[in-house]
N, C-alpha and C positions, 0 to 999 in steps of 0.2 A: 641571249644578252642583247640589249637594244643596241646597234649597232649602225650608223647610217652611215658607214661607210660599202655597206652592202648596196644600197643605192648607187652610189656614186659609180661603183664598178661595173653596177649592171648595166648601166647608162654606156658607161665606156664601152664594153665587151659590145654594146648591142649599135655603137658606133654612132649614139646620138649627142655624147658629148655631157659636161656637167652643166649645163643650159636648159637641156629639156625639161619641157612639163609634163608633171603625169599628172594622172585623170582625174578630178576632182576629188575629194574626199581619201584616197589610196593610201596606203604604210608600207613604209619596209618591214618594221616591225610596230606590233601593239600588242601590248601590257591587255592582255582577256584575263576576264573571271567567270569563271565556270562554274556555279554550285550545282551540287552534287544533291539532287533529291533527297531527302530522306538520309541524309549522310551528315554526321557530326564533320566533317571535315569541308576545307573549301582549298580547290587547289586554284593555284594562278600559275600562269603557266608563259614563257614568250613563244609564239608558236610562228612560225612559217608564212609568210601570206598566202594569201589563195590566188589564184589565176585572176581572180577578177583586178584583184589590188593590182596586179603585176601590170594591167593593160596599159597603153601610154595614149594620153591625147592626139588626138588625130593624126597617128601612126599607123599605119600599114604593119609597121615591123616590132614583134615585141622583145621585149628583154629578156635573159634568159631567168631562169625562176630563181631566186633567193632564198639560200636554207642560214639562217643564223643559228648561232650557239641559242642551247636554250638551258634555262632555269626552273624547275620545278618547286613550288613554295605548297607544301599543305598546311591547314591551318590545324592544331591539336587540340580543339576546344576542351575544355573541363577538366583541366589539371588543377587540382585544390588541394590546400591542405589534408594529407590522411591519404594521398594518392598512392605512396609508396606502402599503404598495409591496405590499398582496395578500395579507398573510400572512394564515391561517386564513379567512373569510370575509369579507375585510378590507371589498374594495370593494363586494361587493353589500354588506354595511351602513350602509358611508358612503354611499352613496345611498339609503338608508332613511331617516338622518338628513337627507338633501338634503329631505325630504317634511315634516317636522316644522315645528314652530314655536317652541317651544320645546323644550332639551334635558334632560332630567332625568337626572342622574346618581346611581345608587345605589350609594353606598360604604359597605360593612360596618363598622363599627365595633367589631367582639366577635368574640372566635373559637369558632368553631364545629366539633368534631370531625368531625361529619357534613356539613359540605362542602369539598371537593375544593377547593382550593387550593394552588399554589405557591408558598414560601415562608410566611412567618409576617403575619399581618394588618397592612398596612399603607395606611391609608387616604387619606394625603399621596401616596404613589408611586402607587397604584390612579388617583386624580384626574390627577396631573401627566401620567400615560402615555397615556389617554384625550385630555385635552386637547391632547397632542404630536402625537398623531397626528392631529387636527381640525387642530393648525394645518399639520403636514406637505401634505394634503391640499389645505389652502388655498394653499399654497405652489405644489404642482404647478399647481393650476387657473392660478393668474395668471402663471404661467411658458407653458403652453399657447394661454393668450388672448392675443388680436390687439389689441393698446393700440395707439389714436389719440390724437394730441395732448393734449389736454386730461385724460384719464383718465391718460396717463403717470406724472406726478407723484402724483396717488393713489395709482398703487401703487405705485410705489417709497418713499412712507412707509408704506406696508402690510409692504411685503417688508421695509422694514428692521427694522418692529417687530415682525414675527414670527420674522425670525429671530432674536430675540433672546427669545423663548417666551411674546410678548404676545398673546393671541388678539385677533382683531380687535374683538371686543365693548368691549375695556376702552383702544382706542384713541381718543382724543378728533378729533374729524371736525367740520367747519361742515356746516351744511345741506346744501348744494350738492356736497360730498365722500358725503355719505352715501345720495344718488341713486345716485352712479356708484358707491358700495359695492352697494348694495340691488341693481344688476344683473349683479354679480359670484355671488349667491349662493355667500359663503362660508360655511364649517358656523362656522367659531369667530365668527363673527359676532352667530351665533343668542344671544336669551338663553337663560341655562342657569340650572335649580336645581339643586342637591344634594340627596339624601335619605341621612339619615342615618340607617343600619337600624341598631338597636340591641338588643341580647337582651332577651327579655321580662320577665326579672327588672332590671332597668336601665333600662325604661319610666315614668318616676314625675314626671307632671307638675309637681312640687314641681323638679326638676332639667335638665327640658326645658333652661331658659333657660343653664344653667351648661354645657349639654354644648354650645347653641348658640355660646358666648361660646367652649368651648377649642377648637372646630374652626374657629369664624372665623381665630383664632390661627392653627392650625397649615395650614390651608389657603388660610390670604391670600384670603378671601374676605368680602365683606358680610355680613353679618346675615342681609340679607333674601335670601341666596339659597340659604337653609339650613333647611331643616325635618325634624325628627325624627318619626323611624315607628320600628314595630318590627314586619314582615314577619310574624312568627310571630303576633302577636296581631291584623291585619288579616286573616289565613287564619284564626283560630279566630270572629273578628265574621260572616265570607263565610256560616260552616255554620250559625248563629242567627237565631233569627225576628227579629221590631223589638225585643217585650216582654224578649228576652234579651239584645238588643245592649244597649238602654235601661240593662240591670240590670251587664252586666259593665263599660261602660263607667263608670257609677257607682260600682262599686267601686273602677276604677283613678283615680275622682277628677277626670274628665274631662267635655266635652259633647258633645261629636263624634269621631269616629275619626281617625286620622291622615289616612286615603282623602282625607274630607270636607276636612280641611285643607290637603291636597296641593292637589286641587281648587281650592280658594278662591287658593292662591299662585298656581296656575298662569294663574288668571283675572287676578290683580291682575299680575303680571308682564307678560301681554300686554297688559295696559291696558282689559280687558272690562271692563262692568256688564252689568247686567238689569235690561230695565223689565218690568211685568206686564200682561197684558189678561185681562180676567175679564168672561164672557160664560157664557151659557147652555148652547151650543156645546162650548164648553172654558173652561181657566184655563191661560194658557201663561207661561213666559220667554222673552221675546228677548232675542237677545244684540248689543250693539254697544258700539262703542270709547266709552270715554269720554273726556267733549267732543262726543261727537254732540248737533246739535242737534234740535227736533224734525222739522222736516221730512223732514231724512236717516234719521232712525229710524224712520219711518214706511212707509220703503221696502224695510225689511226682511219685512212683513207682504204687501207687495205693490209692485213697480216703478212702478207706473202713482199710487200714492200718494203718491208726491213731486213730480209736476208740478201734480195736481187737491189738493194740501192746503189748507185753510182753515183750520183749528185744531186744538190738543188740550185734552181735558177731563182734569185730574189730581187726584190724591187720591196720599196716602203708603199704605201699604202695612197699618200702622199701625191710620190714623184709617178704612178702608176697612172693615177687618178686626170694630174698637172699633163703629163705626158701626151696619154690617148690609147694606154694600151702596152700589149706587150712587142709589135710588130715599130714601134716609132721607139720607144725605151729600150730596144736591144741594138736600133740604129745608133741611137747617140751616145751608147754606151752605156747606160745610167741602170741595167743592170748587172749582176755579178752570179760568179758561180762560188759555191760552197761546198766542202764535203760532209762527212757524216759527224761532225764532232764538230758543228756548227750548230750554236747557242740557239734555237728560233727566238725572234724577238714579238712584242704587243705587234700587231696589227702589217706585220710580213706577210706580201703576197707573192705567192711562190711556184714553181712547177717542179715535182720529182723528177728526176730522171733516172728512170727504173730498166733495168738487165733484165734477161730472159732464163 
């Protein structure tokens, strides 16, 4: 997840302060695309920098290396009408989708001469087809499955509310129903965002929110499962260093790319945060559900760390940064100790402190 406060830290950790420059062109993090030869698919991915990014202008001394949270996005190409009985690549996709966690659907919103489409842009019919055939699919699966008593009635308020074009997601479930859902893995289950690709003259943060508000409208969908990009100008940010994304993103009036933004949704939708450790070693994110307390998040770093926990030392992210470190913020007091049934919060930098 794009994160720049991994910078900030390393900086600290590596005792140069938030003033330093680093070396022309560098990232903490960058939003890569990787296509995949010969492959229906295109992953994007936020990866790690490499030693070179990491070097610092005319230092002697480098920072220590920066692992961020990362995101995996594959793209599912050729889901069409007829997918759920086989048509065009139907079923090996929908089993692509069975791997996911959440669904991202990207619906055009602009026409475009230069791509290939049937029919005239239609971004209501694109979503409803898509999602028919996730629920068709779901449909076959629990026609397939061997119901025992107790799961019966499950699904027969499943089946009747799909077939009436409800995806499982926006079906209301008690606790106890949404176990025996969770082991049905059904695809309309999954959450789903929408991205809404918009032509690049049509990109204008000033209007985000209103293009947000008329496809809630026309696609019976929340707010929040709506986010606007514009494809073409995520593939011109791809081919610029930092100093020129910095500059074109500023002209369009913005602070982050769409990418970034996507990112951030798709964290908040599955219900992630990041807490941070910053160490000599590295400066990293982990990533855990939020609500985790600290003991359980400790086991992210290592298994054997949540049965020997004793405590954690925190600091925000902030006052760490403000500070200079963890040797001047334990002088002035400004961090604290917690025990294991402490809440981790966004963006806590922390240190276990772990028994033998």
């Amino acid at each position: 997840m794009p994160d720049k406060r991994l910078e900030k830290l390393a900086d600290v950790v590596a005792g140069l302060g938030d003033s330093s420059l680093i070396a022309a062109g560098s990232t903490s993090e960058e939003s890569r695309l990787r296509k995949l030869s010969g492959s229906t698919e295109l992953t994007v991915e936020v990866l790690p920098p490499s030693e070179e990014e990491l070097s610092l202008s005319k230092s002697a001394r480098r920072r220590p290396p920066i692992v961020p949270a990362t995101v995996q996005f594959v793209d599912i190409a050729g889901l069409v009408k007829g997918a759920s009985e086989g048509a065009g690549l139907g079923n090996k996709f929908l089993a692509h989708i069975r791997e996911v966690s959440v669904i991202c659907h990207v619906v055009r919103v602009f026409d475009d001469e230069n791509v290939i489409k049937e029919g005239a842009v239609d971004p209501k019919t694109d979503y409803e087809t898509i999602e028919t055939e996730l629920i068709l699919a779901d449909l076959e699966t629990l026609e397939k499955s061997k119901i025992k008593n107790q799961k019966s009635k499950v699904v027969e308020k499943l089946v009747e509310n799909l077939d009436k074009g409800i995806p499982a997601r926006d079906i209301k479930f008690s606790d106890e129903e949404k176990e025996i859902i969770d082991q049905l893995f059904l695809l309309s289950a999954k959450p789903e965002l929408i991205i809404l690709n918009v032509a690049e003259q049509d990109y204008d943060p000033k209007t985000i929110d209103l293009i947000i508000k008329k496809y809630t409208s026309i696609l019976v969908v929340p707010e929040e499962q709506l986010v606007v990009i514009s494809a073409k100008i995520e593939a011109e940010l791809s081919e610029l260093n930092e100093e020129e994304q910095k500059q074109y993103l500023k002209e369009l009036g913005v602070e982050e790319s769409g990418l970034e933004r996507l990112i951030k949704k798709a964290y908040e939708t599955l219900g992630l945060i990041s807490f941070l450790t910053a160490g000599e070693k590295e400066v990293r994110a982990w990533t855990i559900k939020k609500g985790t307390n600290a003991q359980m998040a400790s086991g992210v770093i290592h298994t054997d760390f949540i049965k020997n926990f004793i405590k954690v030392e925190v600091i925000s992210c902030d006052d760490f940064v403000s500070i200079g470190g963890w040797k001047k913020a334990r002088e002035l007091g400004k961090t604290r100790m917690e025990g294991r049934d402490y809440i981790m919060a966004e963006g806590d930098v922390v240190e276990f402190k772990i028994g033998r």
